[in-house]
N, C-alpha and C positions, 0 to 999 in steps of 0.2 A: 624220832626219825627212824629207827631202828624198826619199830612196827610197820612203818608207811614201806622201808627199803623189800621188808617181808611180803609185805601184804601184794604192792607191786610184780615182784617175782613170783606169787603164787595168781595171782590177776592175767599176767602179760606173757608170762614166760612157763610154767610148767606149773599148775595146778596140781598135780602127783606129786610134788616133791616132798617127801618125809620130815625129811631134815629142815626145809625152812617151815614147815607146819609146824615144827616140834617148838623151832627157836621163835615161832611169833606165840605158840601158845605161852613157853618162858617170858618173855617179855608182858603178855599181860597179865602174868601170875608175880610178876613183881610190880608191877601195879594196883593189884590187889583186886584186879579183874579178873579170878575165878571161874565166872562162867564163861566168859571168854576166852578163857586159858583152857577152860573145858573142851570145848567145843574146837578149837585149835588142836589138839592133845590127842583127841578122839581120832583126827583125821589124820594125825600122822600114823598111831596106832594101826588104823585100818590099812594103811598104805607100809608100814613096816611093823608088824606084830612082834618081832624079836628087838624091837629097839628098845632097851631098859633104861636107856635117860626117859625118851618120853614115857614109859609105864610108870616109872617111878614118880614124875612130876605131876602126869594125871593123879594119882595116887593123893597126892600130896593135896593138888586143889582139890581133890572129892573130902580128902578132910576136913580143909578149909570150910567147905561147902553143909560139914556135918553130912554128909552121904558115907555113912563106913561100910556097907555094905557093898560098893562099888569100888571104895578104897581097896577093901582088904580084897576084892578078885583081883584089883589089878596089883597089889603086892605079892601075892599070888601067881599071877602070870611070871610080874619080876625074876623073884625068886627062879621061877623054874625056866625062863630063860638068863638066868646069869650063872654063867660057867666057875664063878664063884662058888655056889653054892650046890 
C-alpha cells in the first residue's frame, strides 16, 4: 500500500518531489526490488543532490546490484555532503 500511496503523489500530485522518490525507492529496496529502488533513488538524487538518506540507500541497492563502481561514487558524494564527516 505504501508504494501505490507513493507512486500516486508522484503520479497526481508533484512529480518533483524528492522525498517521496526517495521513500518509494526505500520501499522497493526492501522488497528486494533493486532496480526499482534504483531508478526511484536516482530521481530523488537528481531532484535533491545533498540528500544523504537517498545517496546512501542508492549506494546500498548498487551493491546489491554488484555495481561498485556506482556504489562507491555515491558513498563518495555521501561522505562529502554529510556534515558528519
Amino acid at each position: 500500500k505504501a508504494i501505490q500511496a507513493f507512486e500516486r503523489q508522484l503520479r497526481y500530485v508533484d512529480q518533483d518531489h524528492a522525498e517521496a522518490w526517495r521513500m518509494l525507492g526505500k520501499c522497493h529496496a526492501e522488497n528486494d526490488e533493486d532496480r526499482k529502488a534504483i531508478a526511484c533513488l536516482e530521481r530523488a538524487v537528481d531532484r535533491d543532490p545533498y540528500s544523504t538518506e537517498a545517496l546512501l540507500a542508492l549506494a546500498v541497492s548498487y551493491v546489491n546490484e554488484l555495481d561498485y563502481g556506482r556504489a562507491l561514487h555515491k558513498l563518495q558524494a555521501w561522505i562529502g555532503h554529510n556534515p558528519e564527516f
